[in-house]
C-alpha positions as CSV (number, residue, x, y, z in Angstrom):
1,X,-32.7,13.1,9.9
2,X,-31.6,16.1,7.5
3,X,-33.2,17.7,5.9
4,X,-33.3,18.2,1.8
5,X,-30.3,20.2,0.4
6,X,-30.7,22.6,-1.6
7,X,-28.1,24.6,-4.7
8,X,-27.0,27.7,-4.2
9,X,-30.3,29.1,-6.2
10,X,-32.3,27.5,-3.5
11,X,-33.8,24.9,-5.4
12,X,-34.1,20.8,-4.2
13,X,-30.7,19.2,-5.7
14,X,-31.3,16.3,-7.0
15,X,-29.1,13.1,-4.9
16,X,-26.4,12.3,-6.4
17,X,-23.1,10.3,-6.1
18,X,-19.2,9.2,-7.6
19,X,-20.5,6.5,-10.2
20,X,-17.1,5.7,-11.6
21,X,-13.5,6.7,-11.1
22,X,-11.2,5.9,-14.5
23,X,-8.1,4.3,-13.7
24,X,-5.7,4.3,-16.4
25,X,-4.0,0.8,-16.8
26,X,-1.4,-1.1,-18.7
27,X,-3.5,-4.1,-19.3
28,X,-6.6,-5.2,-18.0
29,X,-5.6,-8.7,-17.2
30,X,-2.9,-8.1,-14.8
31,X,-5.0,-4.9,-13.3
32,X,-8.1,-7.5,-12.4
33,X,-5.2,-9.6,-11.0
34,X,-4.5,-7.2,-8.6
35,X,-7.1,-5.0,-7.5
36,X,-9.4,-8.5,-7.8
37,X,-6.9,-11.3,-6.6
38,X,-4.4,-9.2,-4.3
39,X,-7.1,-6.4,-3.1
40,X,-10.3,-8.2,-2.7
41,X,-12.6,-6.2,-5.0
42,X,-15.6,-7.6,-7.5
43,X,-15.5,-7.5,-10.7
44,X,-18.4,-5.5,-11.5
45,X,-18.6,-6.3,-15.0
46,X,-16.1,-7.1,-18.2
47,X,-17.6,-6.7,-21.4
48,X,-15.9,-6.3,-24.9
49,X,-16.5,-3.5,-26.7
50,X,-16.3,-4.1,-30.5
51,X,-16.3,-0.8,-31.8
52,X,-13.6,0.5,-29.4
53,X,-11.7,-2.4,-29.6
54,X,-11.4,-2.2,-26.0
55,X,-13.3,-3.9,-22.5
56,X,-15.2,-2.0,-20.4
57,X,-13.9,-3.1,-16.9
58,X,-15.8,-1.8,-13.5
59,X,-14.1,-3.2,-10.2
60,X,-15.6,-2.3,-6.9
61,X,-14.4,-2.5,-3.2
62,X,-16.2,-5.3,-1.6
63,X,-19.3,-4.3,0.4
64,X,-19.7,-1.1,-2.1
65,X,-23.0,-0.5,-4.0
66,X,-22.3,2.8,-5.8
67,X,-18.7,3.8,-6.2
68,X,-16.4,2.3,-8.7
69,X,-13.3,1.8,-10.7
70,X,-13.3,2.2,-14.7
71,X,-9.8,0.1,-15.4
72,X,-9.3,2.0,-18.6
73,X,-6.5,0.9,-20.5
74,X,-4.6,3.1,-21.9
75,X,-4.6,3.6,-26.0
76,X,-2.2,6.0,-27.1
77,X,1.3,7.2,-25.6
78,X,0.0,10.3,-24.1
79,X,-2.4,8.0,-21.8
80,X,0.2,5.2,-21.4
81,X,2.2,8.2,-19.6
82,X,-0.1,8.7,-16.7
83,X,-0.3,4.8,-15.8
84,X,1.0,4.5,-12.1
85,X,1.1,8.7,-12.1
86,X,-2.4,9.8,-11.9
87,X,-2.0,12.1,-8.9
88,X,1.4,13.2,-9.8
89,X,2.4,11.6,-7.2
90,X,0.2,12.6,-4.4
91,X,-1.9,9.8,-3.1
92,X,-4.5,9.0,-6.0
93,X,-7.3,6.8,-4.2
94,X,-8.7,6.8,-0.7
95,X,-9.8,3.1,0.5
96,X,-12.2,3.4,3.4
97,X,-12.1,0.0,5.7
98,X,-14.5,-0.9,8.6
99,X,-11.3,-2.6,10.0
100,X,-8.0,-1.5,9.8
101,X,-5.8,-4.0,11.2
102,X,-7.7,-6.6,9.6
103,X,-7.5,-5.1,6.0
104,X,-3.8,-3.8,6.3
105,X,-2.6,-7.6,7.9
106,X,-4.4,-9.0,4.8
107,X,-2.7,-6.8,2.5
108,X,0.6,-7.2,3.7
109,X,0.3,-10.7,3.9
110,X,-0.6,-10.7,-0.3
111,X,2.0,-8.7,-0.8
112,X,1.4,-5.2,-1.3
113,X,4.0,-2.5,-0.8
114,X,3.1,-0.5,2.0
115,X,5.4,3.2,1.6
116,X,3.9,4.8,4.7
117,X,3.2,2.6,7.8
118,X,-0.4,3.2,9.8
119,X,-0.2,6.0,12.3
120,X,-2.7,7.1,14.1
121,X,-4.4,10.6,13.7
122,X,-7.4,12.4,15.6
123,X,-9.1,11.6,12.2
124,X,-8.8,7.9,12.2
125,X,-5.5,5.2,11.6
126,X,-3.9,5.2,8.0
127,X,-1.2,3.9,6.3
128,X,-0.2,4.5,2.0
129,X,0.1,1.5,-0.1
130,X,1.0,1.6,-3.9
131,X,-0.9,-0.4,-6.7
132,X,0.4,-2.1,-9.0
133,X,1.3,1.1,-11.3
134,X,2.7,3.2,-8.7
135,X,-0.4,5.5,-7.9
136,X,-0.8,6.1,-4.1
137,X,-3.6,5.2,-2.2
138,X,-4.3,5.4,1.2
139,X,-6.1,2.9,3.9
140,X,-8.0,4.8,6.3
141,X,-10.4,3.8,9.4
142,X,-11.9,7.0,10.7
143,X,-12.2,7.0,14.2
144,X,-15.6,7.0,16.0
145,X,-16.9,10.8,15.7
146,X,-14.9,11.1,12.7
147,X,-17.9,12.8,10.1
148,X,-16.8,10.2,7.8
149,X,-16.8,7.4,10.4
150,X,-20.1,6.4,9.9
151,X,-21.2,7.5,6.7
152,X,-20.9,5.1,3.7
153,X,-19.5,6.7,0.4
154,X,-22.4,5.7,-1.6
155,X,-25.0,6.3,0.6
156,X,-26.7,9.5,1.3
């Protein structure tokens, strides 16, 4: 087991983790549709805000307790710019899957455009899909040995 970590001043750090990510979206509706009907995530929560005028939208990968995905919709022109473009066009979003071929099949299978097909690397198999928007994620299985391959992004 490891042992505590500690800051650079050599004092405990408290634990921490990636609550949630902001995704800037079009409209919520038709972002649920996808990353909840086409994807497979839960919807986390979907709650009105009245003094906004705007919901506050959390989506999750199935099987996740920690990390998640803000579906903020954009509200201005300079926001509505960055919808599908978050990465400037490098890949935005990094799915992690306990099995590939089983996850990537699915995918296909609902539709999603896949612009890089899996390959296999020392690190694990992946292959880049795009959302609905554009922005780039990829679908990656680390292979056994991998430092990643076991360990859970919300767990410490």
């Amino acid at each position: 087991m490891a042992g505590p970590h500690y800051a650079p001043s050599g004092s405990p750090v408290t634990r921490q983790s990636l609550l949630h990510i902001a995704l800037v979206v079009r409209d919520y509706d038709e972002a649920l549709a996808f990353y909840c009907g086409k994807l497979g995530f839960e919807l986390i929560e979907d709650t009105y805000q009245p003094e906004q005028d705007k919901r506050w939208v959390v989506v999750a990968p199935p099987g996740s307790s920690a990390s998640t995905i803000l579906l903020a919709r954009a509200s201005n022109s300079e926001q509505e710019a960055f919808v599908g473009n978050q990465a400037g066009g490098r890949v935005f979003l990094f799915l992690k899957t306990d099995d590939f071929a089983r996850d990537y099949a699915r995918y296909v299978e609902a539709g999603i455009e896949f612009v890089r097909p899996p390959t296999a690397f020392d690190y694990g198999t992946v292959a880049v899909f795009k959302d609905l928007y554009g922005n780039l994620w990829d679908l990656v299985e680390h292979a056994t040995g991998h430092p990643l391959s076991d360990r859970l992004s919300d767990r410490f």
